[in-house]
C-alpha positions as CSV (number, residue, x, y, z in Angstrom):
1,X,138.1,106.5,12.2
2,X,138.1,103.7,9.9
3,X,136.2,100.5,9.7
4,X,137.8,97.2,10.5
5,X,138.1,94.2,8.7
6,X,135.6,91.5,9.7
7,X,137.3,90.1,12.6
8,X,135.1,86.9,14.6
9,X,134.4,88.7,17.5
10,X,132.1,91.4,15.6
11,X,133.9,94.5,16.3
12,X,133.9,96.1,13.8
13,X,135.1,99.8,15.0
14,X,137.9,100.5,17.3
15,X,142.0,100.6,17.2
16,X,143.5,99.0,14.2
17,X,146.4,96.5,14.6
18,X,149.5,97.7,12.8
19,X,151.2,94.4,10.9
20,X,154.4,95.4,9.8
21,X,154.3,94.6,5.8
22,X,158.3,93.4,5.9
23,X,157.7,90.1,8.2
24,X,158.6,87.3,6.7
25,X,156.9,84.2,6.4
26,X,158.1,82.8,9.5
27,X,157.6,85.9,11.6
28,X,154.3,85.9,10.6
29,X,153.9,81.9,11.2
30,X,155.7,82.7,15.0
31,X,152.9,85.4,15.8
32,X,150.1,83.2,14.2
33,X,151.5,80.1,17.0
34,X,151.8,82.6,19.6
35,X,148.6,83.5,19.6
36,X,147.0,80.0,18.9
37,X,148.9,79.0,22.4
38,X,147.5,82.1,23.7
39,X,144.3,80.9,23.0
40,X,144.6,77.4,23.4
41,X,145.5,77.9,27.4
42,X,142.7,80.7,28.1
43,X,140.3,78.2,26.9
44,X,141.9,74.8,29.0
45,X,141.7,77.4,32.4
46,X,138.3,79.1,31.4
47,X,136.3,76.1,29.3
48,X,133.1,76.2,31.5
49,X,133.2,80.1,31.8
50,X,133.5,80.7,28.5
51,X,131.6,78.0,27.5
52,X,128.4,79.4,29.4
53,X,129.1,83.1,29.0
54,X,129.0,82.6,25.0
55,X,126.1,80.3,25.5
56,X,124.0,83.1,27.1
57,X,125.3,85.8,24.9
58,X,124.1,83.8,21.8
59,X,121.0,82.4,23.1
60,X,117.9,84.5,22.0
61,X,116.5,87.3,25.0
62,X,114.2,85.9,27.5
63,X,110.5,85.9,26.1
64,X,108.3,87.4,28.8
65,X,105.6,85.5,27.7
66,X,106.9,82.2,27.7
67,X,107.3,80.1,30.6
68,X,110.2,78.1,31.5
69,X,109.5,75.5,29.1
70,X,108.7,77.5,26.5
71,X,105.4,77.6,26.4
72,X,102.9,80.6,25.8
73,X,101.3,81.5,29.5
């Protein structure tokens, strides 16, 4: 299997997308919209969600020896 291109979300391994090589301009434009729209609604319906699930992903592990304010026991 072959390594992706550097997408955002990090995957780096996985499926490939096939982009036809004969779009034109616009075609390619139309798809780039699409997906912006796409994008655009998940994030109005799931802004909090998303907003605290990325939060926590990218937020360093829990320190066991910290307390709650950050302080060493």
């Amino acid at each position: 299997m072959t390594r992706l291109a550097h997408l955002p979300s990090g995957i780096t391994r996985g499926l490939d997308f096939l982009i036809p090589d004969n779009w034109s301009p616009e075609q390619a434009l139309a798809v780039v919209e699409l997906i912006e729209d796409l994008r655009a609604r998940i994030c109005m319906h799931y802004e909090l969600a998303l907003h605290d699930l990325l939060r926590k992903q990218r937020s360093p592990p829990d320190d066991p020896h910290l307390n709650d304010i950050g302080d060493p026991f």
